[in-house]
Every structure is written in C-alpha cells, then in structure tokens.
NUKENU-967779 format. One record per residue (C-alpha): x, y, z. Coordinates in steps of 0.2 Angstrom, whole numbers, padded with zeros to 4 digits, always signed. Example, Ala and Ser with C-alpha at 12.3 -4.5 7.8 and 13.67 -1.06 7.14 Angstrom:
BEGIN
+0062-0022+0039
+0068-0005+0036
This chain:
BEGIN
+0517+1664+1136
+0507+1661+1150
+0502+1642+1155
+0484+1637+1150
+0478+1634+1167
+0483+1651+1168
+0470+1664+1171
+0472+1677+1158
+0465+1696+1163
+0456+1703+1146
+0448+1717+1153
+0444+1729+1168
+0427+1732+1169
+0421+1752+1169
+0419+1763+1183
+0415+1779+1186
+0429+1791+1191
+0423+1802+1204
+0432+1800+1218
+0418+1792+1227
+0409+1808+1226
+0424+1819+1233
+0426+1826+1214
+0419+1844+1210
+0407+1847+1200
+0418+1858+1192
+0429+1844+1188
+0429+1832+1174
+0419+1815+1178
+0423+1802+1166
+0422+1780+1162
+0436+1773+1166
+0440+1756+1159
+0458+1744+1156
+0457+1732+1138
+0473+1721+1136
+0480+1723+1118
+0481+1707+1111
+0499+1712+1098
+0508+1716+1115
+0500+1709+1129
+0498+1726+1140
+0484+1732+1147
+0479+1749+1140
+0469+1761+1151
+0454+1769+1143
+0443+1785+1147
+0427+1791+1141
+0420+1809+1143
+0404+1808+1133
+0387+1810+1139
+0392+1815+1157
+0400+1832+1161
+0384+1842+1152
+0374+1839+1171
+0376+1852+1183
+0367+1844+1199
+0377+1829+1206
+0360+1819+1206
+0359+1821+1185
+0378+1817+1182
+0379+1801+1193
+0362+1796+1183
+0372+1800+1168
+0388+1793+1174
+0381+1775+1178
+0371+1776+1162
+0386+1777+1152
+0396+1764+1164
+0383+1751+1159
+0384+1759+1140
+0404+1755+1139
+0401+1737+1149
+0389+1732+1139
+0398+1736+1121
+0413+1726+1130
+0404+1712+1133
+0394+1713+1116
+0412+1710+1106
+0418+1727+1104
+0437+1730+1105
+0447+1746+1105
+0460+1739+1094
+0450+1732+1079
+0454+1739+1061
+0457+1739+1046
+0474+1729+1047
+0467+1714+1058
+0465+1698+1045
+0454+1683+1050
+0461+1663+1055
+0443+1656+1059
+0425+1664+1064
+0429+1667+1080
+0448+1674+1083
+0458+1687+1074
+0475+1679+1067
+0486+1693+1066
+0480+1702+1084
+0480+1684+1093
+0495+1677+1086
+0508+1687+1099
+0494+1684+1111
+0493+1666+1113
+0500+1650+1102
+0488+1646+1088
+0478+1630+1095
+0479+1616+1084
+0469+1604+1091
+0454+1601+1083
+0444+1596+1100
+0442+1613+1106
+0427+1623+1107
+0432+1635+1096
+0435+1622+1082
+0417+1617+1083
+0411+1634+1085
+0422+1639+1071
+0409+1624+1063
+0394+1633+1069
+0398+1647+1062
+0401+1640+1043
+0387+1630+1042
+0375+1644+1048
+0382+1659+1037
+0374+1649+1021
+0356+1649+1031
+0357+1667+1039
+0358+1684+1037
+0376+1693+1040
+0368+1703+1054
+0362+1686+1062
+0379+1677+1060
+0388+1692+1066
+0379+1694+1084
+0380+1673+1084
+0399+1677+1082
+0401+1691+1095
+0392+1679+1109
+0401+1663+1107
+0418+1676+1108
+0412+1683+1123
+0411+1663+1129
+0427+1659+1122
+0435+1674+1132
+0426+1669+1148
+0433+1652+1145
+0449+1658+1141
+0447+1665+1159
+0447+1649+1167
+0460+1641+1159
+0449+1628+1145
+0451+1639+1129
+0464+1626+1124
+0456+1610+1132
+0447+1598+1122
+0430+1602+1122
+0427+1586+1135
+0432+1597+1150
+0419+1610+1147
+0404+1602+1157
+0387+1608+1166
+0394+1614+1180
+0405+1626+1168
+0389+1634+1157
+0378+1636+1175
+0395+1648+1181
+0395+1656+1165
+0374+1657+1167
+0377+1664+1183
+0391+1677+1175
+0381+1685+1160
+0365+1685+1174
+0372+1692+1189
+0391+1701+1184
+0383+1705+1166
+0366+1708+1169
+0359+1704+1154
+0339+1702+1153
+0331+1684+1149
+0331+1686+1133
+0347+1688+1130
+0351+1675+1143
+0342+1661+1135
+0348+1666+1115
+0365+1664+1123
+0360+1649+1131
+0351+1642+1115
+0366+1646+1104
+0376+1637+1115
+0366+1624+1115
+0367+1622+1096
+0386+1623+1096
+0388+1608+1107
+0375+1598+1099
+0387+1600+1084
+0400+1592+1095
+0387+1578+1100
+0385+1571+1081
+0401+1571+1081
+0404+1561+1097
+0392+1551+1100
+0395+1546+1118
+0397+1567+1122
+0382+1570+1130
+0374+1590+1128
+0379+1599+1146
+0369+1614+1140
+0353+1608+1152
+0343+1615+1166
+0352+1631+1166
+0348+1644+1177
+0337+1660+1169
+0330+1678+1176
+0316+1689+1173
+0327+1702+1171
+0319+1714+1157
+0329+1728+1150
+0319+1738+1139
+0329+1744+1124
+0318+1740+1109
+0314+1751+1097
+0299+1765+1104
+0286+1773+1094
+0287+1792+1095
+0276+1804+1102
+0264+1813+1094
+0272+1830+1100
+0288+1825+1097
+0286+1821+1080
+0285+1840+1074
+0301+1843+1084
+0310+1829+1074
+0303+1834+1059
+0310+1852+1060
+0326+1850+1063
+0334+1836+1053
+0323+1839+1036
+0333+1856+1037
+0348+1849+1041
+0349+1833+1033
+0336+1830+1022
+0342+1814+1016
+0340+1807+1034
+0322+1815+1034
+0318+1806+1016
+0323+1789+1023
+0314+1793+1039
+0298+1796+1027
+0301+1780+1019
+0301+1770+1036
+0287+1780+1041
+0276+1777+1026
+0282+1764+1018
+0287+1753+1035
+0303+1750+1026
+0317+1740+1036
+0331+1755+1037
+0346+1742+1039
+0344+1732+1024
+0327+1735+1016
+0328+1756+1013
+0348+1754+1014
+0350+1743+0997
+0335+1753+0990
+0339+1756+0970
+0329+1769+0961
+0326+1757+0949
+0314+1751+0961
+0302+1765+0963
+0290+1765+0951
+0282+1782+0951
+0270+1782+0939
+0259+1766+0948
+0264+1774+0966
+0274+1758+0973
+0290+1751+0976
+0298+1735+0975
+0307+1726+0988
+0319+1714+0982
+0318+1695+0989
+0337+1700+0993
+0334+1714+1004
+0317+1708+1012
+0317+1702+1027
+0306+1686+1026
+0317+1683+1007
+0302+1685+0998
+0300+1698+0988
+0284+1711+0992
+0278+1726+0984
+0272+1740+0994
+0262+1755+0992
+0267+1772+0993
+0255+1783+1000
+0251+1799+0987
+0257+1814+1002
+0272+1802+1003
+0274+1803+0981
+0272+1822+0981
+0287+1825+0992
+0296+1809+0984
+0297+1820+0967
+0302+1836+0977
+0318+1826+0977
+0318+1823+0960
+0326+1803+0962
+0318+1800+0944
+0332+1808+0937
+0345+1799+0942
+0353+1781+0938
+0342+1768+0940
+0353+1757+0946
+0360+1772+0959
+0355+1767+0977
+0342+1780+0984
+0352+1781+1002
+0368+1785+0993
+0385+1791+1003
+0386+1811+1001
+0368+1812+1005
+0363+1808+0987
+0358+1793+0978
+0374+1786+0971
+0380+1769+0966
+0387+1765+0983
+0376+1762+0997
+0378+1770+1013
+0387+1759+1026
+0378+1747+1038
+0374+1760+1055
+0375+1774+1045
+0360+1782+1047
+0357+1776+1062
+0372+1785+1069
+0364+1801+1061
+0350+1800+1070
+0356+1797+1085
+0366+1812+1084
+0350+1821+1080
+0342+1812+1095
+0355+1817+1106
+0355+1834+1101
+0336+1837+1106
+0337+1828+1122
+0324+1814+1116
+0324+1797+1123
+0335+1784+1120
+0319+1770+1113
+0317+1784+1100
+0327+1773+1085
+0326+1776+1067
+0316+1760+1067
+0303+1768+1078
+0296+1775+1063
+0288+1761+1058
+0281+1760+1074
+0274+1776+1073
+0267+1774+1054
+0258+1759+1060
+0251+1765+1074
+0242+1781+1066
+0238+1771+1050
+0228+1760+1062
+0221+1775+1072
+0217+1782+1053
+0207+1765+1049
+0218+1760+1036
+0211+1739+1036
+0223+1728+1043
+0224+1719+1029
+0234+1734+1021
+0245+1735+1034
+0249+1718+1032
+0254+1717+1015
+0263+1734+1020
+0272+1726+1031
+0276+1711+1022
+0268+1700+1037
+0261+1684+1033
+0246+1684+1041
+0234+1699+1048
+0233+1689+1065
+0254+1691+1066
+0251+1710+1061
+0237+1712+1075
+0250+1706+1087
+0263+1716+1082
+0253+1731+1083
+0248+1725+1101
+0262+1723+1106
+0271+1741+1100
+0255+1750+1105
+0244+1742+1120
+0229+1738+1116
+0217+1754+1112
+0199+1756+1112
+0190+1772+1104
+0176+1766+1115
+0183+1771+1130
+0192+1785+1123
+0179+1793+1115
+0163+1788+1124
+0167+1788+1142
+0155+1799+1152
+0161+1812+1161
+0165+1812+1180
C-alpha cells in the first residue's frame, strides 16, 4: 500500500493514436486512454474506435479524432469509470467499498474531506432531485481523486487550504478545460462543503475565496431544430420507433421534461375527453403539480396509439416500446435518439430536449399568448418565459422580417 504523501496515478488522459500523422488512412485511428482498476491496482489500457474511422480526408478524421478525445476526457473527469457495475456496493456518497477496499485502507478519521462531503451529500439528498445529488456527487469525486493526487485524501481537512483549491482552479481551467459555468458550480459546491466544515469548527476559516475563473463558454446546451430538419427526423424514427416519435410529440407539443416529466408519465394522467394532462407535483420540475393542454392535431394522433386501452396505472414510456408498468430507464430515450441523431449526421445540440425548444419557438411565431406558454411551460411568471424564449431563440422581429424594403 502506497504511503499517503504518495502521489497515486488514476488515470492516463486520452490521445489520439495516429502516429503523429504517419498512420494511413487505411489504418484504424482510434482513443487511447489508461484507467487504474481500483480491485487490483493495475492500470488497464483502453481503446475507442467510435466516431472516427468513417472520414476519409485526414482534415475530417483528426476533426473527428480530437472530438472524441475531448468526448472520452470529459466523461473521465465527469465521474465515469470503466469498471462500475452491478457488483460494486456503496461505504459513503462518495467512494465504492468493495472496488476501494484492495485499493487503499478505509479512512477512519473523521476530519477528512470526504467525511464532510459524505455530510454534504446526506443533508442535500432530502432537498434535491436524484439527478442534482448525483452530478454534486460525481464533482466533489473528481476533487477527492485530484486530492488523492497530491497526497491529502487521508489528511484532516486542515491541510487543504487556498493555495490547494486555486491549483485545483487552475486544473479543471487549464488541464480540464471546463467553461465558467462549470468552473464556478464547482467552485460553489466546494464552497458549501467547506462551510459544512466551518460550523463545525469554528476557528476553520472557508479557503474557497477569490478563486480564479475563465470565460471559457462551451456551448453543449440543448439547440432548437431546424425547420428543414424537422421533416428529416420525422421520417425516419416515427417509421422506425414510433414510440420515440410519440415522446418526441409530447415534448414537442406538450414541453414535457423528457427525463422525469414524459418518463414517469401514467396513462392514468391523460385525460382525453377534456384534452389535457396532468403532471404530478412528483415528476414536476418546480414540485408543483401543473396541468397542461394538449393541442387537438396532437389528441388525433395520441388515439392512433390507442394508450386509452391500456392500464391506467401503466407508464405511457413503457420498456418494449409500449406502455407498461415499468418505466423506461433514466437516458433511455435519450440514447435512442442519439442513435437516430448520429445516424442522419445531425448536430450534436440537436437533444431530445430541443423539442421543446422547437415547440416553443413556432407556438410563439404562431401567436399562441404568452401567457399560454407559460402555464404550458409550468413557469412562474410570463417575464421568466419571455426570457427563456430569448434566450433559445434571439430575439425576432416580424417587422424587420416581413417589412423591410427591398435593396
């Protein structure tokens, strides 16, 4: 077992594997990348073929080579092992018992940061939502591996001062190359686990504090699609997975949230006959329960699928595309349609959730009132709706598009 001011290697960052460019373009290209297996220690080489060989110009395949290389660094970084399953059971929030155990000795002192994270982590999984608690989860790992790193996993939290969260700033800006949003969640959720420590010793002062930032932006939220790619869409998956189309619709027209409002949707909660359906306070994303109208085209094709006939209590996004009386799981169809995505070469912003995006934006074009959309929506106010709207479509004037003269 390796001392604790021992620098411990978790991972070898991915590179591409092209010989500097000597490799053929006859020849494979693929991601290379080392993960250490924490039930033996070794270091386990890794290579990823996807998304990369289909090029045939050198230009396009290093485009799609980096791509990818970012893809698997960012998924490192974001939590995701290699060696997670089924078989791994959990000793706190924040490492795996029976995958750590040969990996390190258990640390028992209850001054480390994972102990107060571990705290964290308790107290916020009564306030918020699982996905919330799992991404808080994932970055204070990422800082617990990076601390690992430097030999302070098993030092009393005292030893972890500012000059330790302005490198590991410095690290997620510069090695990482995260944008400033995600840079300052992490920063602010650090924040919050040390001011855990603080209550707890008064005399510990806070060394989150003027910590460095970027303006880094990267772009990956979720894009409205365009109007001529909407057809192509449309064509191919309602013939090959219809269900995916019909929860595509209901995002569309309805601006249901796919992961957790259209997901733990029950038949039971349609109500056909008054053209509207229910969202529980459960599922809903503010936890208040909202009904929203279903718009008549929308109905018509609803009753082509004949949901009314089966269980109420069956869940309308059932597994073996029908409803059934399990849901599908979590990224389920959000792993379908990427699939179809891929398939038809369409941008990566294009995300299941971009159909609410796109409903809005032609409901407003339409002149449906805002005040519709907002209780669509389930938004509190109309000003919050006007800026979302805003801010997924620019600003538009039919003025300028429809009056300007001529040159």
């Amino acid at each position: 077992m390796p001392a604790t001011n021992e620098k411990i290697e978790l991972m070898r960052l991915p590179v591409v594997y092209n010989c500097c460019g000597r490799v053929s373009l006859k020849d494979k290209w693929f991601i290379e990348f080392y993960v250490r297996n924490p039930r033996n220690q070794r270091m386990v080489r890794f290579k990823k073929y996807k998304g990369i060989n289909r090029y045939h110009s050198f230009k396009e395949r290093s485009e799609a080579a980096e791509k990818m290389r970012q893809y698997w660094t960012n998924k490192l970084f974001a939590g995701w092992s290699p060696f997670a399953d089924k078989n791994i059971i959990y000793d706190d929030n924040l490492e795996y018992q029976t995958a750590i155990k040969n990996y390190r000795k258990m640390v028992s002192k209850n001054g480390t940061f994972r102990f107060y994270a571990s705290k964290y982590i308790d107290k916020k999984s009564r306030e918020l939502e699982p996905a919330s608690i799992s991404t808080y989860r994932s970055r204070l790992r990422i800082f617990d591996a990076w601390l690992e790193n430097k030999g302070l996993a098993a030092a009393d939290v005292s030893c972890i001062t500012h000059r330790e969260l302005v490198a590991f700033s410095n690290h997620i800006i510069n090695v990482t190359k995260l944008s400033k949003t995600t840079v300052q969640n992490y920063q602010n959720l650090l924040k919050e686990v040390f001011d855990v420590v603080r209550k707890e010793r008064s005399q510990y002062p806070n060394p989150c504090f003027d910590l460095p930032g970027t303006r880094r932006v990267n772009d990956t939220a979720a894009h409205p699609i365009h109007e001529r790619d909407i057809a192509v869409f449309k064509k191919l998956i309602a013939t090959k997975d219809p269900q995916l189309w019909m929860a595509c619709c209901f995002v569309y027209y309805c601006f249901l949230r796919p992961r957790k409002e259209l997901r733990l949707l029950r038949v039971g909660d349609i109500d056909f006959g008054r053209a509207v359906i229910r969202v529980r306070a459960a599922n809903a994303k503010t936890d208040l329960a909202r009904v929203v109208s279903i718009p008549m085209v929308f109905l018509q094709q609803l009753r082509g699928y004949n949901l009314h006939n089966y269980h109420r209590s069956f869940y309308v996004i059932g597994k073996g595309g029908k409803p059934g009386p399990q849901p599908v799981s979590y990224n389920n169809m959000s792993a379908r349609w990427v699939k179809f995505r891929r398939e038809l070469g369409m941008p990566e912003e294009y995300k299941m959730y971009s159909w609410k995006h796109t409903g809005n934006g032609r409901a407003a074009v339409a002149g449906i009132p805002m005040r519709d959309l907002q209780e669509q929506n389930g938004h509190s106010t109309v000003q919050m709706t006007e800026k979302y709207l805003k801010n997924i479509h620019g600003a538009r004037s039919e003025q300028i598009i429809n009056r300007f003269p001529e040159l």
